[in-house]
C-alpha positions as CSV (number, residue, x, y, z in Angstrom):
1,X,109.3,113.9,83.1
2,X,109.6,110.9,85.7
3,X,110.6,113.1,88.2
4,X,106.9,113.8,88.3
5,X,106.6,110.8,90.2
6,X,108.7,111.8,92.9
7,X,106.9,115.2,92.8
8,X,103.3,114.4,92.6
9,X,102.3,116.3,95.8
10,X,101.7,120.1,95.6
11,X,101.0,120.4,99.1
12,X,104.4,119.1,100.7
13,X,105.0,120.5,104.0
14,X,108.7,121.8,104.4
15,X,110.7,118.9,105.3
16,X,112.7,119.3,108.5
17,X,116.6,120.6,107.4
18,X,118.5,118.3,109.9
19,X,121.5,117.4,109.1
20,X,122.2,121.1,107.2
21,X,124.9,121.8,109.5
22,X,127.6,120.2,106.8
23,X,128.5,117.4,109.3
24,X,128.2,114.7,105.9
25,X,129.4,117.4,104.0
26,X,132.9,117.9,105.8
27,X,133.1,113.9,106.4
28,X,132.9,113.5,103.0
29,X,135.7,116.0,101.9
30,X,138.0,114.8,104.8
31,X,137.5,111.4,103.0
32,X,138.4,113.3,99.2
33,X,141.0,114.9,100.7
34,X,142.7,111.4,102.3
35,X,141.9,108.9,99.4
36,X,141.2,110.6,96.3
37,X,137.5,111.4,95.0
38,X,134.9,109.1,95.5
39,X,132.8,107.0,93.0
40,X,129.0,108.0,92.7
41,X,128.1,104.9,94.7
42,X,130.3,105.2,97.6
43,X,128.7,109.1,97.2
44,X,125.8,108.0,97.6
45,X,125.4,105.4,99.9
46,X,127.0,108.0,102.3
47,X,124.5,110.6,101.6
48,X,121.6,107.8,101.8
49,X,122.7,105.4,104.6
50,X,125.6,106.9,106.7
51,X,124.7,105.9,110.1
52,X,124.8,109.2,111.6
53,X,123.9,111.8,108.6
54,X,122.8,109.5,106.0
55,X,118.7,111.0,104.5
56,X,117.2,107.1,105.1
57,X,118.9,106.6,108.4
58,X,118.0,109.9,110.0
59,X,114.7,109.9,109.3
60,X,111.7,108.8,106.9
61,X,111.3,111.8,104.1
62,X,108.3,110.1,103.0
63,X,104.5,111.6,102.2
64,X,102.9,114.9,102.4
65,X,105.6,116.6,104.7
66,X,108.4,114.2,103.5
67,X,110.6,114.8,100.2
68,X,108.5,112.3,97.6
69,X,105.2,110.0,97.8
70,X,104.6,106.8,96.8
71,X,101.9,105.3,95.2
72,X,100.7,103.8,97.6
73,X,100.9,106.7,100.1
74,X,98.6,107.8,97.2
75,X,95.7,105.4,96.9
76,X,94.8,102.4,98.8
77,X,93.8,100.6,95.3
78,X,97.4,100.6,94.5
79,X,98.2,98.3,97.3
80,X,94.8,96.1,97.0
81,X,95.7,95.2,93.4
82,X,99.0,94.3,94.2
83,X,97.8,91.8,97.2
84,X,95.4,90.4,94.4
85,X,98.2,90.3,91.9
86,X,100.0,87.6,94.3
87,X,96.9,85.6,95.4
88,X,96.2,85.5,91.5
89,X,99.8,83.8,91.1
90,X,99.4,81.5,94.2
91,X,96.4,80.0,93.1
92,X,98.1,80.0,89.5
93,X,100.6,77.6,91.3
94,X,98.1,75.6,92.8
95,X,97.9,77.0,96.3
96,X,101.1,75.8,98.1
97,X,100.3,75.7,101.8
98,X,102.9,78.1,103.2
99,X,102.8,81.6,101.7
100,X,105.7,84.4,103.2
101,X,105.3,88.0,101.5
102,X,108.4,89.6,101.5
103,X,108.8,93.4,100.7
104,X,112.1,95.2,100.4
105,X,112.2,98.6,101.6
106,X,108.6,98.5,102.9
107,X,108.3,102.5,103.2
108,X,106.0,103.8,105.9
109,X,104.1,100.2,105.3
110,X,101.6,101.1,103.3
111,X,101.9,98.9,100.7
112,X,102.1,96.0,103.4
113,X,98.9,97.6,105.1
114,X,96.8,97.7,102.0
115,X,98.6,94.2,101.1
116,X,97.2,92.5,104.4
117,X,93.9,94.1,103.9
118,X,92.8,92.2,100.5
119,X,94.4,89.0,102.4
120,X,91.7,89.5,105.6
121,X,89.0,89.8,103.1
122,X,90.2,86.8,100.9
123,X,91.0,85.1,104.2
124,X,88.5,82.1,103.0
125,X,90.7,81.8,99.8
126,X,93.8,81.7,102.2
127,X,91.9,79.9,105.2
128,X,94.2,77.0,104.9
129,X,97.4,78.5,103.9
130,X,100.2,79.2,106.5
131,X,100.5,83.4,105.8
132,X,103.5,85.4,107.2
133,X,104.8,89.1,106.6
134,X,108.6,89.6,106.5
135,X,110.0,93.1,106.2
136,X,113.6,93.6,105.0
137,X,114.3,97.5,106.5
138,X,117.6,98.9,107.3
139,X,115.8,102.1,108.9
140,X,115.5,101.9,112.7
141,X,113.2,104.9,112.2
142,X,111.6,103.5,109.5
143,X,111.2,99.8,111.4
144,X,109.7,101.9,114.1
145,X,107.1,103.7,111.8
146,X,105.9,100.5,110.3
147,X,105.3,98.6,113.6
148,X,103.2,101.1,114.7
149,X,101.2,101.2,111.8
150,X,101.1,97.1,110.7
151,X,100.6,96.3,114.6
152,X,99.5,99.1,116.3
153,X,102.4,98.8,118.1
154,X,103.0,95.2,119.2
155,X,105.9,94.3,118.5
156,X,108.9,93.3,120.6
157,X,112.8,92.7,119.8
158,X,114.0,89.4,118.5
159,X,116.3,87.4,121.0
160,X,120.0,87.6,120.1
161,X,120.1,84.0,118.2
162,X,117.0,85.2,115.9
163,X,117.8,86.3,112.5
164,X,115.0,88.6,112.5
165,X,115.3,92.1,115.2
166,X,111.9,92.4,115.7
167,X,108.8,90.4,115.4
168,X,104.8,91.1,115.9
169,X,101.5,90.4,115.0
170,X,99.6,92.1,112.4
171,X,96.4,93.6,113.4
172,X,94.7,91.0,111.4
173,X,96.7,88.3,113.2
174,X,99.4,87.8,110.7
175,X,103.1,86.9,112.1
176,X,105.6,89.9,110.6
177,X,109.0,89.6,111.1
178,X,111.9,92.6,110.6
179,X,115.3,92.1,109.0
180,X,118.5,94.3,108.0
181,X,119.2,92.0,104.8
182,X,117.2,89.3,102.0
183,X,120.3,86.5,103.3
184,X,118.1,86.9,107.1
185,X,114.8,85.9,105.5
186,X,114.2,82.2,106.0
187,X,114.0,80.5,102.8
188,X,110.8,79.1,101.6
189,X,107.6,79.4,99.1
190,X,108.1,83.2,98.6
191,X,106.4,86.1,97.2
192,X,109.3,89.4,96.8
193,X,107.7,92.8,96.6
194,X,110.3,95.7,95.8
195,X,108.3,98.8,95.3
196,X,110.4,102.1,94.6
197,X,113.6,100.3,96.1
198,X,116.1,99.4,93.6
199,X,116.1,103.2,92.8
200,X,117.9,104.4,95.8
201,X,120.5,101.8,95.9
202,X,123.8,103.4,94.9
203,X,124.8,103.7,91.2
204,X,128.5,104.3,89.2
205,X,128.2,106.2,86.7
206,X,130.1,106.1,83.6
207,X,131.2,108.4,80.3
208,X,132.7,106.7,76.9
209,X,135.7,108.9,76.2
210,X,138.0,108.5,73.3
211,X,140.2,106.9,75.3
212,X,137.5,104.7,76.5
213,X,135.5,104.1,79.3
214,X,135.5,106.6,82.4
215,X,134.0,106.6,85.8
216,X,132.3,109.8,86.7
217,X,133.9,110.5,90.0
218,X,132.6,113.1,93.2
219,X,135.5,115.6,94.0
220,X,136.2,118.7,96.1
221,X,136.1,121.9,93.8
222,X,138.9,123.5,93.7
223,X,137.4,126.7,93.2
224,X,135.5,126.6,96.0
225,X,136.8,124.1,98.7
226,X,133.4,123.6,100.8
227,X,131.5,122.4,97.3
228,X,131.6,118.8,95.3
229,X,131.8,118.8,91.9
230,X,131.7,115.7,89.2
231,X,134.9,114.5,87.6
232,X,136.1,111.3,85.0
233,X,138.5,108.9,86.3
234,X,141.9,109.5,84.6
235,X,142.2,106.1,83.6
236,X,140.0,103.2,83.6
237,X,138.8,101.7,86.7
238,X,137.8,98.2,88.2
239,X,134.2,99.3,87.8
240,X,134.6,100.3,84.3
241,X,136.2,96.6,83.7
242,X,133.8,95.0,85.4
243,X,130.4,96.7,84.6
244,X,130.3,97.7,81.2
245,X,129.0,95.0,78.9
246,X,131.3,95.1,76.1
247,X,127.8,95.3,73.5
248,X,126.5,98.8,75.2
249,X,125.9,101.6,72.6
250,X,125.2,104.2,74.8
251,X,128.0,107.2,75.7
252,X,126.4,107.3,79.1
253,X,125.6,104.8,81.3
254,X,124.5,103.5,85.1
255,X,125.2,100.2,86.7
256,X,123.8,99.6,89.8
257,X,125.8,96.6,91.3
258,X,124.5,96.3,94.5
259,X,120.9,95.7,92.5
260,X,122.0,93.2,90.0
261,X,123.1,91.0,94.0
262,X,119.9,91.1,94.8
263,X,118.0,90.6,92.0
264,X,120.6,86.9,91.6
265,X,119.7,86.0,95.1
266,X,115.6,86.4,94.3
267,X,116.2,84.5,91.3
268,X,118.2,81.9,93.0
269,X,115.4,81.8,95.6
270,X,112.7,81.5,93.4
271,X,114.4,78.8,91.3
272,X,114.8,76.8,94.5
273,X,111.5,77.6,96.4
274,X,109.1,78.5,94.1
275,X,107.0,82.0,94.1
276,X,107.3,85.4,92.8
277,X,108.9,88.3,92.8
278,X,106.9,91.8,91.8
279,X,109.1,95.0,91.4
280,X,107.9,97.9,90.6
281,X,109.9,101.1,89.7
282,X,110.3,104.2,87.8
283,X,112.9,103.0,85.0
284,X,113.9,102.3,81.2
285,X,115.1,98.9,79.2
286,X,118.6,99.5,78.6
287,X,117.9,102.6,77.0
288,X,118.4,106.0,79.6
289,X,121.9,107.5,80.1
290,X,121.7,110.6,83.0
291,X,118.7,109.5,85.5
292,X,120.7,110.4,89.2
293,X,118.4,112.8,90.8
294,X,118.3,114.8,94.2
295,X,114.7,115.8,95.6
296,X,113.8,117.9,98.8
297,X,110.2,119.4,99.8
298,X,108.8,117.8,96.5
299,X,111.6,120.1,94.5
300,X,114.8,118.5,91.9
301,X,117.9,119.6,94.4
302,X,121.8,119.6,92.9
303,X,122.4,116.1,93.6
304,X,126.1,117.3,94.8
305,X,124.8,119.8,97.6
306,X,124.3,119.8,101.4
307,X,124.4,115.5,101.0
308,X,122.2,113.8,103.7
309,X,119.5,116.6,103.3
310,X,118.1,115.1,100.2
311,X,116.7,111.9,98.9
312,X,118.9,110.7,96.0
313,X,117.3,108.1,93.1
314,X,118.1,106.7,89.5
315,X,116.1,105.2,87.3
316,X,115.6,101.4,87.5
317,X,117.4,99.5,84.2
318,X,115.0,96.8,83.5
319,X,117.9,95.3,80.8
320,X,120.7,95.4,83.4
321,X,118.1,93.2,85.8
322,X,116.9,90.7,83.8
323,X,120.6,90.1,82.7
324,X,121.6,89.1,86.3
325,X,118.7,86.5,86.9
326,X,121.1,84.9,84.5
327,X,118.1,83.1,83.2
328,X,117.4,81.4,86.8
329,X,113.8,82.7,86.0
330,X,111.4,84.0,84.1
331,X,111.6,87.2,83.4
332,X,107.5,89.5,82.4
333,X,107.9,93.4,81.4
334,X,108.8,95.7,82.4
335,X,105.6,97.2,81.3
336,X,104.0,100.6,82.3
337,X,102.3,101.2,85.4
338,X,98.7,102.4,83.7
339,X,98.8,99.0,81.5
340,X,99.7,96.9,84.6
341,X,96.8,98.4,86.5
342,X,94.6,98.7,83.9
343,X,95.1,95.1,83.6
344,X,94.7,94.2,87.0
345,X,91.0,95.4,87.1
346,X,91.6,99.5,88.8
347,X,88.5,100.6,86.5
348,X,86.4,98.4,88.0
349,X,87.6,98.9,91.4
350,X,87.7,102.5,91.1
351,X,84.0,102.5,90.3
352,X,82.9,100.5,92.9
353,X,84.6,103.1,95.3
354,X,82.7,105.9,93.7
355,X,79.6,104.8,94.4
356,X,79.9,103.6,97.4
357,X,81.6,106.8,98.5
358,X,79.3,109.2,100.1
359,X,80.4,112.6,99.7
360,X,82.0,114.8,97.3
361,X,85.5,115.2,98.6
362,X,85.9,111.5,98.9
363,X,84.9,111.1,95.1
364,X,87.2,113.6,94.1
365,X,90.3,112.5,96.3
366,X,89.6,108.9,94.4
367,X,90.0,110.6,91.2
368,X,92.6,112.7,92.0
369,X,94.8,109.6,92.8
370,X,93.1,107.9,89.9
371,X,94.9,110.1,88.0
372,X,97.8,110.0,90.0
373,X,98.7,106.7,89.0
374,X,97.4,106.2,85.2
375,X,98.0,109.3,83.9
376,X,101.3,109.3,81.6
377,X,102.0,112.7,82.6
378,X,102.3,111.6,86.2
379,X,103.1,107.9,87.0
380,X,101.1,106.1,84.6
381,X,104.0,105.9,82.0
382,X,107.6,106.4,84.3
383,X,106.9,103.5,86.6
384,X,107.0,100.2,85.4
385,X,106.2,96.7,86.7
386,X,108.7,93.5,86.1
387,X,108.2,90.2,87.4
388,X,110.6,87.3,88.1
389,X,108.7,83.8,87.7
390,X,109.5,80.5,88.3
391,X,110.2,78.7,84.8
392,X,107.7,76.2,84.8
393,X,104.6,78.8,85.6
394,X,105.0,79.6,81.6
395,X,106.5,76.3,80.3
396,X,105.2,72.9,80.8
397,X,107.8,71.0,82.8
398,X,108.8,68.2,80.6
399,X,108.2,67.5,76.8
400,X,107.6,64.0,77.3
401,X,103.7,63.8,77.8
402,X,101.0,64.7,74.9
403,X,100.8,67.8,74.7
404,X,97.0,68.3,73.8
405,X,96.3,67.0,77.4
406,X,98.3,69.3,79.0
407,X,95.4,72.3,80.3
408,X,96.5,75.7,79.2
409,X,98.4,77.7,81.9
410,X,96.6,80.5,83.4
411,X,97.9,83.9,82.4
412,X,100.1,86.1,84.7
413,X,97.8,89.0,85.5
414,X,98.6,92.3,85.3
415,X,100.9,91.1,82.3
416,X,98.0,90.2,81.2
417,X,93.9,90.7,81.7
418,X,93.2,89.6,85.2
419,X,90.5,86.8,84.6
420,X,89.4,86.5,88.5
421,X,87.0,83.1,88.3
């Protein structure tokens, strides 16, 4: 099951219960009570992002003690193949001299970490390239957790006029630069990472009726007035106007709005400024219906109960994305995790670590995580990689010249075998 992704760690620490006091809980029935229930979206955006009670903005649930790991909380190669993956596609687009790495949601800053590490040892690839980090983090918490572990610490507020809220320098000398939203990132030659993000942005939900579409709604039970409980819409609403494409077969079905934004503004970007954009997430191509999930301490938890307390996700759909780039891009996979790593080189990376590992537990923690990530029964086959790409990356610009002179274009790794000259 893909929830094994979000429940990879045995040994997860109890997660601190703050919040269990109902304070979200009795906000959010004061709201029922006033308006009406709630869509699944405006649910869950409370439960994730409320500033006082919301589970991102409260604290980080992430790792051993938190409610879910990441891959790259998992194993360093995840990250090093991934910073690879990008220096593959910038010297596939001939090396531009400014490169910005932009990653949405950066986590604990892992990924950035292990990113940043394959750049230092590359740095004669990159020696002449103008390299910057800039984080897009709505956590203060979160903000505060990655400084300390990008800079050790360095890092000082941005003044007032600054789009960015905080700036400092890596601790291999790399300018990084924080943000609350993508429209704050100055525009430029850009590569987009967005690993395990699009998942917790807030979904509607929808059932086909025989009257027709529904919205699945949150409501106060009547049976019991301290608990939610799901409910359809009595008649069709704006979302269900608005988000259904009028093709869909399914009877069940998610839309996540706020991701299909996003996804438009990287495509717009990339269309304008060239780069990349790299997401990878657990999720299907058009083809899953019920994917909203609730995890605490490493356990599935009633998505409905004691909100705030609980990290809240649904799966990534791939179709629903590449619809939105509208075709401002190029659109690769999305194609499962083991075949994108696999491609990229891990089993030649992971060998290298093992012998040049020294004891016993080392070897064993590298395959542990080996397995982590490839095997279908854990990550290998729920989490999926999809790339946006600039047009002309797979299509000669321009029809006009011979095209037996033209030199082949190199292939997009990980998509593809890696071939590292």
């Amino acid at each position: 099951a893909p929830a094994a992704a979000r429940l990879c760690s045995g040994a997860g620490g109890e997660a601190a219960a703050a919040g269990g006091d109902g304070a979200l809980l009795r906000h959010l029935c004061r709201k029922v009570r006033a308006s009406g229930p709630v869509t699944v979206a405006e649910y869950m955006r409370e439960a994730l992002t409320n500033p006082a009670q919301g589970y991102y903005t409260r604290r980080g649930g992430i790792g051993e003690s938190g409610d879910f790991i990441t891959s790259p909380e998992i194993s360093q190669v995840f990250g090093e193949l991934i910073g690879i993956w990008y220096i593959s596609e910038w010297m596939a687009m001939g090396k531009p001299n400014t490169f910005q790495l932009v990653e949405l949601g950066p986590g604990r800053g892992t990924l950035t970490e292990d990113i940043l590490r394959v750049f230092n040892q590359l740095s004669s690839v990159l020696s002449k390239c103008d390299v910057s980090v800039h984080l897009v983090e709505v956590s203060p918490k979160l903000g505060e957790i990655q400084a300390r572990m990008l800079t050790g610490g360095k890092v000082q507020p941005s003044p007032g006029d600054e789009s960015a809220y905080m700036k400092g320098i890596s601790k291999t000398g790399i300018p990084i630069f924080w943000y609350r939203d993508i429209q704050d990132v100055p525009s430029g030659y850009s590569f987009y990472l967005a690993h395990e993000f699009f998942d917790a942005l807030p979904i509607h939900k929808f059932q086909r009726t025989e009257k027709g579409w529904r919205e699945v709604l949150v409501d106060i039970d009547p049976e019991a007035p301290d608990q939610l409980r799901f409910v359809l819409s009595p008649s069709s609403t704006p979302a269900t106007e608005n988000f259904i494409q009028p093709e869909e077969t399914r009877d069940h079905v998610e839309v996540c709005p706020e991701a299909g934004v996003i996804i438009q503004r990287l495509a717009c970007r990339i269309e304008k400024d060239g780069g990349a954009a790299l997401v990878a997430d657990y999720g299907h191509d058009g083809t899953k219906t019920d994917t909203f999930r609730g995890f605490r301490n490493h356990k599935l938890h009633d998505v409905l109960s004691a909100p705030g307390t609980a990290d809240l996700t649904a799966d990534v759909d791939f179709s629903y994305l590449r619809k939105m780039t509208q075709e401002r891009t190029t659109t690769l996979g999305p194609i499962k995790q083991r075949e994108f790593l696999k491609n990229m080189g891990i089993d030649l990376r992971l060998q290298v670590l093992l012998q040049n590992s020294r004891d016993t537990a080392t070897r064993e923690q590298l395959l542990h995580s080996y397995d982590m990530l490839m095997n279908p029964e854990n990550m290998g086959d729920c989490f999926n990689f999809f790339a946006l790409l600039p047009h002309h990356r797979l299509l000669h610009p321009g029809k006009k010249d011979k095209p037996e002179s033209r030199s082949p274009l190199p292939p997009v790794a990980g998509f593809n075998e890696l071939l590292l000259k």
